[in-house]
FIPA-220067 format. One record per residue (C-alpha): residue in three letters; chain; x negated, z, y. Coordinates in pm, 1 decimal. Each point is the difference from the previous one (the first is absolute). Example, Ala and Ser with C-alpha at 12.3 -4.5 7.8 and 13.67 -1.06 7.14 Angstrom:
2
+-----+---+----------+----------+----------+
!   r ! c !       px !       pz !       py !
+-----+---+----------+----------+----------+
! ALA ! A !  -1230.0 !    780.0 !   -450.0 !
! SER ! A !   -137.0 !    -66.0 !    344.0 !
+-----+---+----------+----------+----------+
END
This chain:
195
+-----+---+----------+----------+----------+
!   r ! c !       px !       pz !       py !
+-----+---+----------+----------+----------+
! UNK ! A !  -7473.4 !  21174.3 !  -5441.7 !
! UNK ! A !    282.0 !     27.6 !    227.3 !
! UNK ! A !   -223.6 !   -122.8 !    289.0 !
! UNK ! A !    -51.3 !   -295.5 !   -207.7 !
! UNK ! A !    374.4 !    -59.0 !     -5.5 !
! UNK ! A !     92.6 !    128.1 !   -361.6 !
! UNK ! A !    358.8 !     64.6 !    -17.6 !
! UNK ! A !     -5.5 !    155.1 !   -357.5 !
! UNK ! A !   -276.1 !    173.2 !   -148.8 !
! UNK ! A !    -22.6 !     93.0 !   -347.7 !
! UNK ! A !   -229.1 !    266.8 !   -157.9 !
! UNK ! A !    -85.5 !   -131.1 !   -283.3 !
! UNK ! A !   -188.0 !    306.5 !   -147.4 !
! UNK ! A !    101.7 !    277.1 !   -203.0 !
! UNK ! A !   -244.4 !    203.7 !    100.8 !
! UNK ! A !     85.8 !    -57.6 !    412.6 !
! UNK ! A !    347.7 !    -15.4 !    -67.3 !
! UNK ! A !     -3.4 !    324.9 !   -209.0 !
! UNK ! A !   -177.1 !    180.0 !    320.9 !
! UNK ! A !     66.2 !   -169.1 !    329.9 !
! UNK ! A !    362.5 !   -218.9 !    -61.0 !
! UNK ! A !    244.6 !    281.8 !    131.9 !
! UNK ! A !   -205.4 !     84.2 !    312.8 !
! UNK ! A !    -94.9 !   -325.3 !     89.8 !
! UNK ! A !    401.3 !   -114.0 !    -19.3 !
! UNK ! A !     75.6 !    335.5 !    238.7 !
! UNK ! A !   -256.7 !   -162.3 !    244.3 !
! UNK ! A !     42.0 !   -358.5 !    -20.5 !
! UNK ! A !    345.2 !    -10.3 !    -32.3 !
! UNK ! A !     21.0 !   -358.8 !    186.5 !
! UNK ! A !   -134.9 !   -178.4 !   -290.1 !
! UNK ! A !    120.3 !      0.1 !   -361.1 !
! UNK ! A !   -228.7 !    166.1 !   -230.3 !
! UNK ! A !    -14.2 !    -34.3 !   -340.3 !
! UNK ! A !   -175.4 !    212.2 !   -230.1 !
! UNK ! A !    -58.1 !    -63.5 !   -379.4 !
! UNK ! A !    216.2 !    333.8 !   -117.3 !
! UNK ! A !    321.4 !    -29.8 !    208.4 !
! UNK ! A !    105.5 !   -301.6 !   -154.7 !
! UNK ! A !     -2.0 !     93.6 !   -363.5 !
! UNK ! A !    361.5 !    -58.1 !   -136.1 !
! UNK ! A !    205.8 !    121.3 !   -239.5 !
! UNK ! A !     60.8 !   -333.8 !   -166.1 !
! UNK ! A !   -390.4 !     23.0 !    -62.3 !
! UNK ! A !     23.0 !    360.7 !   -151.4 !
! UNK ! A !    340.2 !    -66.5 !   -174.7 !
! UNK ! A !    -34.3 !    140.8 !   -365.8 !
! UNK ! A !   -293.4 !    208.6 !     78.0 !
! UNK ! A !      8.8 !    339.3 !    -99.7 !
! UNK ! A !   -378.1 !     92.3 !     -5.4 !
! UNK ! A !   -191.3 !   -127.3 !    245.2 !
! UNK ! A !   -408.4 !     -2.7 !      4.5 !
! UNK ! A !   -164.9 !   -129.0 !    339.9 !
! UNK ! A !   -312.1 !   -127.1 !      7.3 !
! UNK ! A !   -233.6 !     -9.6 !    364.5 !
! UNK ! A !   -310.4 !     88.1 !    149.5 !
! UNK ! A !    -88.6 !    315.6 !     94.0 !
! UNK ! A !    124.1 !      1.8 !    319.1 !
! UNK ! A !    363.5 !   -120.0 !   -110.7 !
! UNK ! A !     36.1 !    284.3 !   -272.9 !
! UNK ! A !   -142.8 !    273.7 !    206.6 !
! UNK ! A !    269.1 !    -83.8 !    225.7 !
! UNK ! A !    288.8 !     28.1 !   -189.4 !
! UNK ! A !    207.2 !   -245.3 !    196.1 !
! UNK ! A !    129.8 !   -185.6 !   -279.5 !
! UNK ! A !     59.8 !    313.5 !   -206.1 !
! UNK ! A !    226.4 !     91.3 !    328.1 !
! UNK ! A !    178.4 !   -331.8 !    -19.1 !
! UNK ! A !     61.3 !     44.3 !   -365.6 !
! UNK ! A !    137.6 !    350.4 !     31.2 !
! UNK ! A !    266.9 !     68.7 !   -322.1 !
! UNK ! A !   -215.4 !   -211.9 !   -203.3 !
! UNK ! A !   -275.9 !     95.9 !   -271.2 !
! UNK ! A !   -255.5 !   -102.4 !    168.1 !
! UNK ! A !   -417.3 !     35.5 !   -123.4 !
! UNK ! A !   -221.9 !   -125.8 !    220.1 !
! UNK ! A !   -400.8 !   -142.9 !    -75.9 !
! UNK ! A !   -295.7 !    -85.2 !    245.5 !
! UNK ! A !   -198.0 !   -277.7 !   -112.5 !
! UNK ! A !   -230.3 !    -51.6 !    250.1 !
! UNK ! A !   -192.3 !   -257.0 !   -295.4 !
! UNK ! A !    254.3 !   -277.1 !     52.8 !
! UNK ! A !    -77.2 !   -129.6 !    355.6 !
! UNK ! A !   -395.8 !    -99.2 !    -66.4 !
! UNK ! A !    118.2 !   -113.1 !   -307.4 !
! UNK ! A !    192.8 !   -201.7 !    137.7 !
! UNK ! A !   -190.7 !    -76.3 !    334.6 !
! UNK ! A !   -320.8 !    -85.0 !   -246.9 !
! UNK ! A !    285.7 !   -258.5 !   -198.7 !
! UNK ! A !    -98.9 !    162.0 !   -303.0 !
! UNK ! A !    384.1 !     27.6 !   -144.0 !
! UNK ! A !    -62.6 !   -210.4 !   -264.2 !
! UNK ! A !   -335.8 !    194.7 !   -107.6 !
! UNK ! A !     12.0 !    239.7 !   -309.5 !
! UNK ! A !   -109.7 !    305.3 !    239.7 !
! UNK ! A !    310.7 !    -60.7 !    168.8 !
! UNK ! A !    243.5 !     52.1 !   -275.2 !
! UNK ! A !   -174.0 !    304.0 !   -113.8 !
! UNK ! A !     20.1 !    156.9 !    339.5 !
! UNK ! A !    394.3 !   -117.5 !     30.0 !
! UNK ! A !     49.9 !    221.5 !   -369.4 !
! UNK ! A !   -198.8 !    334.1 !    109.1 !
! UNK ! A !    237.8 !      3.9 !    315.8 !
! UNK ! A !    293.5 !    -87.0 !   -101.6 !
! UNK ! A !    -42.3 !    196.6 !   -374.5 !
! UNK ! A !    238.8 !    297.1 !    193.1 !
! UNK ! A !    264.7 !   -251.7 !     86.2 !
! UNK ! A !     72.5 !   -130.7 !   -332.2 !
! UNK ! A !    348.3 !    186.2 !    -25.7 !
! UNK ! A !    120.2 !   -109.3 !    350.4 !
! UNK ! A !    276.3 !   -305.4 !    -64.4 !
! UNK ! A !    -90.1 !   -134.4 !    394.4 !
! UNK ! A !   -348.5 !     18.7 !    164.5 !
! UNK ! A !    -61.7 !   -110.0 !    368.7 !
! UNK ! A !   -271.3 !   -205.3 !    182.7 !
! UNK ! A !    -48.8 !    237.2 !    257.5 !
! UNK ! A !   -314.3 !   -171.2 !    117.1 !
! UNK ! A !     -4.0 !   -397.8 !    150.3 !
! UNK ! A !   -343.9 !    -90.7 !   -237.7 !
! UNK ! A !    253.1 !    123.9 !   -323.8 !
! UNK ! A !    178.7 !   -305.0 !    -76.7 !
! UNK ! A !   -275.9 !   -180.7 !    -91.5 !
! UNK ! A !    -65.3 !    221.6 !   -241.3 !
! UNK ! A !    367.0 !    -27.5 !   -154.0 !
! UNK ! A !    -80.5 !   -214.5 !   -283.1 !
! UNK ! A !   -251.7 !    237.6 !   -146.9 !
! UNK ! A !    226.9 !    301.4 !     74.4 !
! UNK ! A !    278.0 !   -193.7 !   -141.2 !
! UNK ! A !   -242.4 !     -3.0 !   -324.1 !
! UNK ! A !   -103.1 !    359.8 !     12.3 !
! UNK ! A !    385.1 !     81.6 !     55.1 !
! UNK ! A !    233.5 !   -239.3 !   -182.4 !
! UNK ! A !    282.6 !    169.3 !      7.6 !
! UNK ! A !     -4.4 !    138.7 !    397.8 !
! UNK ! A !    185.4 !   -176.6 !    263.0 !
! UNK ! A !   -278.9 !   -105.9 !    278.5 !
! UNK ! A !    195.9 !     13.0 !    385.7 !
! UNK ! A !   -223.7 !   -145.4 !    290.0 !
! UNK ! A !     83.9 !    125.7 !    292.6 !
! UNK ! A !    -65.1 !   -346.8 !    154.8 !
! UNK ! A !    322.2 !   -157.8 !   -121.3 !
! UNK ! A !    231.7 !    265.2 !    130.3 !
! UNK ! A !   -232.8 !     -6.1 !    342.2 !
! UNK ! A !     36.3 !   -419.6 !      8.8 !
! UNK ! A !    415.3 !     39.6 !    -66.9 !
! UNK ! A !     19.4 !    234.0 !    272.6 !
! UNK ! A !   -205.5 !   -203.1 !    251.3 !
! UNK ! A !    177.1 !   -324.0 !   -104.3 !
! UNK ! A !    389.4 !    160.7 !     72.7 !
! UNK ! A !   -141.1 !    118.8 !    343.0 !
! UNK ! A !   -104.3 !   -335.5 !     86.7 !
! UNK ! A !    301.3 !   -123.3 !   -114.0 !
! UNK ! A !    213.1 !    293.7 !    199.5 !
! UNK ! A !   -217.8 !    -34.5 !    284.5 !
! UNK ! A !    -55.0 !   -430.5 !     89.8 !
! UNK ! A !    -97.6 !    106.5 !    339.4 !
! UNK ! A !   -333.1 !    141.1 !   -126.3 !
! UNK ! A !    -55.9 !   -247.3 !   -300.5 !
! UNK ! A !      6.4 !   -267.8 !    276.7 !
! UNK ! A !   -258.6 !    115.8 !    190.7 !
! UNK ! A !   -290.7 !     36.9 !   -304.2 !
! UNK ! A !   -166.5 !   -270.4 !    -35.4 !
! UNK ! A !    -24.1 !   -220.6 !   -303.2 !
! UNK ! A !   -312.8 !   -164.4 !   -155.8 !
! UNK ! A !   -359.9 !     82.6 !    -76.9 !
! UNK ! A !    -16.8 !    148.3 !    336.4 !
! UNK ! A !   -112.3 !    326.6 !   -126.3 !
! UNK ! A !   -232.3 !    228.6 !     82.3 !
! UNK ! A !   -153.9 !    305.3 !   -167.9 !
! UNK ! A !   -148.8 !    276.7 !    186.9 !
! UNK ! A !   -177.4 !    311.5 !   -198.2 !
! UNK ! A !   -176.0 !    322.0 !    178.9 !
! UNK ! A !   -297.4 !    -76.8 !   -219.6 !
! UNK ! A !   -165.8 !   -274.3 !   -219.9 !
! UNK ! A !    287.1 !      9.5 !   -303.7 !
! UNK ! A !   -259.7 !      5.3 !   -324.2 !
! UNK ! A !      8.4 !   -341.2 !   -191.4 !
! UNK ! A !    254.6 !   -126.8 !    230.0 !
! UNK ! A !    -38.0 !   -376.3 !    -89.0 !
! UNK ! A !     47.5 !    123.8 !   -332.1 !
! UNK ! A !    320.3 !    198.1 !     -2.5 !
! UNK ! A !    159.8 !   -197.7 !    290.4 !
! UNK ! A !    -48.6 !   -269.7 !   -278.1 !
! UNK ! A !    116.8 !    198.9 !   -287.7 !
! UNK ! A !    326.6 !    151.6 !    227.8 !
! UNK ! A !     70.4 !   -302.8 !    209.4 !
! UNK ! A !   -146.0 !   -292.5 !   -185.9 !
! UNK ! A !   -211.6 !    -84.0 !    300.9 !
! UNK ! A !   -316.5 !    133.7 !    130.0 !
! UNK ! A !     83.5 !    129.3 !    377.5 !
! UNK ! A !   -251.3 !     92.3 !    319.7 !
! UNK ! A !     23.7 !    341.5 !     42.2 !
! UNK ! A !    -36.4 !    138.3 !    373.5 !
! UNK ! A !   -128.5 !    319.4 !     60.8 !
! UNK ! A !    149.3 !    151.9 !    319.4 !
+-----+---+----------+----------+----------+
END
């Protein structure tokens, strides 16, 4: 990427951020990184008390946002159900909704639960459902206010990233159903290159 000329580069993955974030910013410290945990705020927690975080696998077992949430009440789940769900756009399918209740049945008394996985938001309408009375934080929106007051801070580097459908999407393997969630996620199917 930074042979390609990215100036900023974003890891928008629990899962990566959760494991490689801190030790890729010690090594690449000409480039600002940003990770999907670091930018979680307070104004996003503010009234929590009880916290449930929901994430693959790989996020939970690494208990990097139980770290950043440290003097909370914090329960964590894996539902590692959720991403082909939502990769096979099957959120709106009865399966779905029964899978969303099993998981989450142990989060019920939490009064915040977190999106600890970049697939989860699409499935916040039916968790919304399952748990009416929980306050849903994506990560995302903290991670987008953060990014948008260092471009602001920093108008050297927002000048120099370019504008446009000039994008391009690279992937170290064919993504599964890419046309399909590139749709879903960006509202446009997109050419994925395999490098």
């Amino acid at each position: 990427m930074l042979e390609r000329g990215a100036k900023i580069i974003v890891i928008a993955c629990h899962t990566s951020s959760s494991w490689a974030s801190e030790s890729l910013k010690r090594e690449y410290k000409d480039v600002p990184i940003f990770d999907m945990i670091s930018p979680i705020t307070k104004e996003a927690l503010l009234g929590s008390k009880k916290i449930g975080i929901i994430g693959t696998p790989g996020t939970i077992k690494s208990d990097a946002w139980k770290n950043k949430l440290a003097g909370f009440d914090v329960s964590s789940k894996a539902c590692p159900l959720f991403v082909p769900l939502v990769e096979e756009d099957w959120i709106d399918k009865d399966i779905t909704k029964e899978v969303v209740k099993e998981y989450l049945k142990d989060l019920k008394n939490r009064d915040t639960l977190i999106l600890a996985c970049t697939h989860y938001p699409m499935l916040k309408d039916v968790i919304k459902e399952v748990l009416p009375d929980v306050k849903i934080v994506d990560p995302a929106e903290s991670l987008a206010k953060e990014l948008a007051l260092f471009l602001k801070d920093n108008p050297d580097i927002a000048s120099q990233i370019k504008k446009g459908s000039n994008h391009q999407f690279f992937f170290s393997d064919e993504p599964y159903n890419v046309k399909k969630i590139s749709k879903l996620c960006l509202g446009k199917e997109i050419n994925a290159k395999v490098i």
